[in-house]
Wavefront OBJ file of the C-alpha trace (Angstrom):
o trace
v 57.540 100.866 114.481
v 61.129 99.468 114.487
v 62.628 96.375 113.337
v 64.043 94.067 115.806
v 66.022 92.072 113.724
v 66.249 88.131 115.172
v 66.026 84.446 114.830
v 64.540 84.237 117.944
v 67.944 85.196 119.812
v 68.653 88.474 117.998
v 71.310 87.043 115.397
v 71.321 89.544 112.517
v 70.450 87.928 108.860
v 70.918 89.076 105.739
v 66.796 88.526 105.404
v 66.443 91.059 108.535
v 68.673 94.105 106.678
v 66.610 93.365 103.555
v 63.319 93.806 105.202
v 64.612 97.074 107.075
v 65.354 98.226 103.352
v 61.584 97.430 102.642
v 60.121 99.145 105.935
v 62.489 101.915 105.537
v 60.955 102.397 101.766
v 57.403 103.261 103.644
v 58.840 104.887 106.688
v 62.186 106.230 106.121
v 62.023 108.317 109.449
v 61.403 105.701 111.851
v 63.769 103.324 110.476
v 66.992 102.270 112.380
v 70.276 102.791 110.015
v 72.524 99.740 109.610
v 76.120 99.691 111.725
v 78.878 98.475 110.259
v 82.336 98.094 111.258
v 85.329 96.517 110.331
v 87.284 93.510 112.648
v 89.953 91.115 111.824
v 90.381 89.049 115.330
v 88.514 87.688 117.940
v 88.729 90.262 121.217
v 87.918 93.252 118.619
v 84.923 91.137 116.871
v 83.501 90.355 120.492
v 83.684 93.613 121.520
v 81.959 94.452 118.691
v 79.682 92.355 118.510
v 78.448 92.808 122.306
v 78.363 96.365 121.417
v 75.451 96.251 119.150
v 77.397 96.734 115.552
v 75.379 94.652 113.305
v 77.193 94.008 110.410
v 81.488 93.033 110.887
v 82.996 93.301 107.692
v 86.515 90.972 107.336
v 88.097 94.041 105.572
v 90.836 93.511 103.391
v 91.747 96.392 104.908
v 93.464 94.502 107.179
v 95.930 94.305 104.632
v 96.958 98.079 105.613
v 96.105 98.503 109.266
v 97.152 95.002 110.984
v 99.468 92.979 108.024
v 101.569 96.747 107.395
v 101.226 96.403 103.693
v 100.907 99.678 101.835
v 97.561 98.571 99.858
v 95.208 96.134 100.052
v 96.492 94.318 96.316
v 98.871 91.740 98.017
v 96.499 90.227 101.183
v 96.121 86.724 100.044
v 92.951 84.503 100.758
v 94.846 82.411 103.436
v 95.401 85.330 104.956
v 91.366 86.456 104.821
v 90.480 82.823 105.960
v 92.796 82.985 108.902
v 91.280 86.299 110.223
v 87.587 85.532 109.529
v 88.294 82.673 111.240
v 88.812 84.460 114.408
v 86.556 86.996 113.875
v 83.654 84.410 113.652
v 84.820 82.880 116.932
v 84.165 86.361 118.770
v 80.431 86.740 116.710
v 77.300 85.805 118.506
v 74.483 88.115 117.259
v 76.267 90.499 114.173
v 76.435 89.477 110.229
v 79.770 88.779 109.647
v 80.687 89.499 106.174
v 84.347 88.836 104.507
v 86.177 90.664 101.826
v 87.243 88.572 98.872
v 90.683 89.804 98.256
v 92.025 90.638 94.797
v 92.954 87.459 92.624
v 90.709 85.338 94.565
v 87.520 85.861 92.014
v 89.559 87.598 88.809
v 89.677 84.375 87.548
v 87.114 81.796 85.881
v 83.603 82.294 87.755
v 84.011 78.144 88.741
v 87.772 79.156 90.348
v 85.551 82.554 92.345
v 83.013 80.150 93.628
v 85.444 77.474 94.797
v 87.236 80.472 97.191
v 83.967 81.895 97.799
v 82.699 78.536 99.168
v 85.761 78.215 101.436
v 85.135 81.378 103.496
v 81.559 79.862 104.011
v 82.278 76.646 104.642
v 86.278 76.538 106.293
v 86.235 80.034 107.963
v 82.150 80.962 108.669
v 81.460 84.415 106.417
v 77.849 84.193 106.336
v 78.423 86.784 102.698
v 81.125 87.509 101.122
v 82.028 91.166 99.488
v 83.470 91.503 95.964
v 83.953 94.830 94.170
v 82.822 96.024 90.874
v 79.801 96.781 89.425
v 79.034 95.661 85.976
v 81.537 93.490 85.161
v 80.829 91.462 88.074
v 77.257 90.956 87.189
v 77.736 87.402 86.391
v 79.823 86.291 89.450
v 77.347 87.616 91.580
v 74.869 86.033 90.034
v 76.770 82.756 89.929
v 77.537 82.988 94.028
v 73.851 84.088 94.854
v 72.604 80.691 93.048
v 75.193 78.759 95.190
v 73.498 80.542 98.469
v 75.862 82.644 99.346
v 75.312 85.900 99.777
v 76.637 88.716 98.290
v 77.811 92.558 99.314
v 78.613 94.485 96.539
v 81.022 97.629 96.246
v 81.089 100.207 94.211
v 83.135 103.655 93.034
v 86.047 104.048 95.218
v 87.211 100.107 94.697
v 90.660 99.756 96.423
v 91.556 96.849 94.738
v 91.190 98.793 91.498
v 93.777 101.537 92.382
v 95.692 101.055 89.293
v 93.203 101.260 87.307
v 91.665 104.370 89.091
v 95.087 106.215 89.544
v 95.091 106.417 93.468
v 92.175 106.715 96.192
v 89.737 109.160 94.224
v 86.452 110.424 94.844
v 84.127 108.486 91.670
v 81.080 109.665 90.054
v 82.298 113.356 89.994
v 81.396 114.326 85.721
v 78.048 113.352 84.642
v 79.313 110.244 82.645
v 81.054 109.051 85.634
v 77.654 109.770 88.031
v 75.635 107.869 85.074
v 78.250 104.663 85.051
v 78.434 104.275 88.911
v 74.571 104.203 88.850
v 74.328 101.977 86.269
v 77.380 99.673 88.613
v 74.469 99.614 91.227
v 72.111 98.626 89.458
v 73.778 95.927 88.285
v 74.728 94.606 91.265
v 71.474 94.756 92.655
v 69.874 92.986 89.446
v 72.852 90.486 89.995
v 71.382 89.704 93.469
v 73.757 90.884 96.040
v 71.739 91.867 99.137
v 73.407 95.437 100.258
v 76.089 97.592 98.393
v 78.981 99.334 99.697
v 79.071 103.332 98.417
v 83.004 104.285 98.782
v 83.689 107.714 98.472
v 80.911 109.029 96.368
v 79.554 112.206 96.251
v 76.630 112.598 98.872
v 74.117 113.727 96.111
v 74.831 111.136 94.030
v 74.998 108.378 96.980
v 71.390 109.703 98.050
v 69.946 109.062 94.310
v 71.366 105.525 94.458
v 69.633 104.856 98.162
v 66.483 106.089 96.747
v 66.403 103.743 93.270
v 67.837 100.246 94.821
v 65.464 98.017 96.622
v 68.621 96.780 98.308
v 70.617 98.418 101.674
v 73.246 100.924 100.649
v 76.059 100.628 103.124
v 77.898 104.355 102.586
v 81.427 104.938 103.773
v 82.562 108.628 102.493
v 79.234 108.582 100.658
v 77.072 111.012 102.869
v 74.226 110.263 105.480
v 71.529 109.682 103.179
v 72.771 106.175 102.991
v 70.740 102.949 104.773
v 73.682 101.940 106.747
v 77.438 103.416 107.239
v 80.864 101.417 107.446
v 84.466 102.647 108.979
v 87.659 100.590 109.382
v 87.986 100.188 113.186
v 91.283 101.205 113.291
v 90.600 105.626 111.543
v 88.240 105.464 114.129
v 89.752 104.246 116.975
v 93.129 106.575 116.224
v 95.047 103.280 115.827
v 96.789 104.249 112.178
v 99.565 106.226 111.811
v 98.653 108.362 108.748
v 95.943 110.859 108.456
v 92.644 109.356 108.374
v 90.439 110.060 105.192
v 87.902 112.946 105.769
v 85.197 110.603 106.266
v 86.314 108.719 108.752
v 85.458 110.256 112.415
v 87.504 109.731 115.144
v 85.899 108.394 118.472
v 88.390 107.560 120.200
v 92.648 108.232 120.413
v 93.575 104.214 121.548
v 97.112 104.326 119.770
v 97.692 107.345 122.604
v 96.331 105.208 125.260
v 98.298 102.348 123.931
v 101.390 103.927 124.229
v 100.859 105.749 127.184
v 100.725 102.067 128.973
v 103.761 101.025 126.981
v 105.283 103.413 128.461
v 104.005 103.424 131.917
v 105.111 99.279 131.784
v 108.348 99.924 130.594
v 109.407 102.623 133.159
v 108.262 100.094 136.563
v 110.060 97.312 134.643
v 113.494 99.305 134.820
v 113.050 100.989 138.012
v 112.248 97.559 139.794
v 108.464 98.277 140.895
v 106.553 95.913 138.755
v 106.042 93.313 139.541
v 104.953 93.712 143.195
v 104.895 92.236 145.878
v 101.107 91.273 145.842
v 102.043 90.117 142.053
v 104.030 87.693 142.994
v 103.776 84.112 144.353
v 104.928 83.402 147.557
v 106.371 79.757 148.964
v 103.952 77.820 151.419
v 105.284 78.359 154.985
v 106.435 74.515 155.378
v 108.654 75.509 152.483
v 109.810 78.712 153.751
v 110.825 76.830 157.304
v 112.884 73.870 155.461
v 116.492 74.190 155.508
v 118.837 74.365 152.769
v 120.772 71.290 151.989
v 123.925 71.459 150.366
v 124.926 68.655 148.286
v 129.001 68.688 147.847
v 129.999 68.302 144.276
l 1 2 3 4 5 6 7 8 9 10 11 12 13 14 15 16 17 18 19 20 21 22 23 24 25 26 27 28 29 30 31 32 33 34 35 36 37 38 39 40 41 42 43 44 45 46 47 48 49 50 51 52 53 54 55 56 57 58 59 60 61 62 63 64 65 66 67 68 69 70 71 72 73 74 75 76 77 78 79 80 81 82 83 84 85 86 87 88 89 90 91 92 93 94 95 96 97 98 99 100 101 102 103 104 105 106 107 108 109 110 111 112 113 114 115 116 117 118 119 120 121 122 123 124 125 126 127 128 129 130 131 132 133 134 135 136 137 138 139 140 141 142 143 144 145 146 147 148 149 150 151 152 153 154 155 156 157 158 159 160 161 162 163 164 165 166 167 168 169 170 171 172 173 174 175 176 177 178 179 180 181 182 183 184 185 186 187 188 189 190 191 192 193 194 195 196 197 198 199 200 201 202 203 204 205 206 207 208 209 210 211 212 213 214 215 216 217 218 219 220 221 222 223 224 225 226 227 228 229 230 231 232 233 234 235 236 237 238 239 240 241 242 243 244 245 246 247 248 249 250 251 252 253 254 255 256 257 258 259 260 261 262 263 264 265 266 267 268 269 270 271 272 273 274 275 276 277 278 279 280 281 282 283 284 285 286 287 288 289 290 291 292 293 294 295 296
């Protein structure tokens, strides 16, 4: 048995991944694994989309790959509204799920919910995703009364790389492994619906998968995981650093990319684009007219 997630016209909903959770509980074997992938405009989300991917996150990531920023600390909520914006407008049938970016819900829980209203209401997230475990009990709480729905995030946080010293692996020493199961926990009690597992040890990520009731959404966090995320762009080849060791490459588009570049650039100085058959050409009336010249 598998489950066809729909509304009648196969639109993924946060109710669907939930119950996949719950069949996957009795029948972990037969049970599809959620796809998840990140987009931030409109040709990438509909290609996406049309693809099968079921769940587009609205990374803040974008803050790195697309805005050129060397963290994901400075991407401002205009910035998140503009892009899930567009990434809604290429969305028929995936979840589309947006990042709250840091400051935006640091504040007083009545400031988070305001900005967490606006991505539902102004730019069409149908959840948002916050990170923390714990100490965001009560926010997610707080946004899950107001109907909307939350992803959760926990052990690698980016937005906490301060606090964490740089991109680490978490839950590494036994008191770290007991306080990032005790952050999932949480934010399932809280109510969020799935949980992002960044950079977790695979061991550790499985134990979590087997205690929630909720979908675990792993990204270097193992296979054991319900579902698995990558930024678009490590697996496309379209970064320019090395990609973390989790993230598998399926394709080399920045090669591809620049092999066109290139390929334009060289017919544009040697005269051969555009063509003759990419031009426009004058009716024949107007090729037959004469010139008239009109003395200044």
């Amino acid at each position: 048995m598998s489950v066809v997630a729909n509304l009648g016209n196969g639109k993924i909903t946060v109710p669907d991944l939930l119950q996949r959770k719950s069949l996957a509980a009795g029948s972990p074997s037969i049970t599809r694994k959620i796809t998840c992938l990140t987009a931030y405009d409109y040709p990438t989300a509909r290609l996406l989309d049309e693809a099968g991917v079921e769940v587009i996150l609205v990374g803040d990531s974008l803050g790195m790959v697309v805005l050129g920023y060397e963290s994901t600390l400075p991407v401002t909520i205009e910035e998140m509204l503009h892009h899930t914006r567009a990434v809604r407008r290429g969305t028929r049938r995936a979840l589309v799920v947006a990042d709250m970016p840091y400051g935006s819900y640091h504040a007083e829980n009545a400031d988070s919910l305001r900005n967490a209203v606006r991505f539902v209401k102004e730019a069409g997230a149908e959840a948002v995703k916050i990170e923390g475990g714990e100490r965001r009990l009560e926010l997610i709480a707080r946004l899950t009364e107001a109907e909307i729905p939350v992803m959760g995030h926990v052990g690698l946080t980016p937005q906490s790389l301060h606090a964490l010293g740089g991109y680490r692996v978490q839950g590494k020493t036994p008191d770290a492994a007991e306080r990032l199961l005790r952050d999932a926990h949480a934010v399932e009690a809280a109510g969020a619906f799935a949980v992002v597992l960044e950079a977790v040890p695979r061991e550790l990520a499985a134990q979590i998968t087997r205690e929630l009731h909720i979908p675990t959404i792993g990204i270097g966090a193992g296979p054991e995981c319900d579902g698995q995320v990558l930024v678009l762009h490590d697996m496309l080849g379209l970064t320019f650093n090395a990609p973390p060791k989790f993230a598998r490459q399926y394709a080399n588009a920045g090669e591809i990319i620049s092999n066109a570049v290139r390929g334009y650039c060289e017919d544009v100085q040697n005269g051969n684009f555009p063509s003759d058959a990419e031009s426009y050409h004058a009716p024949q009336t107007v090729k037959n007219r004469k010139t008239i010249s009109i003395a200044s």
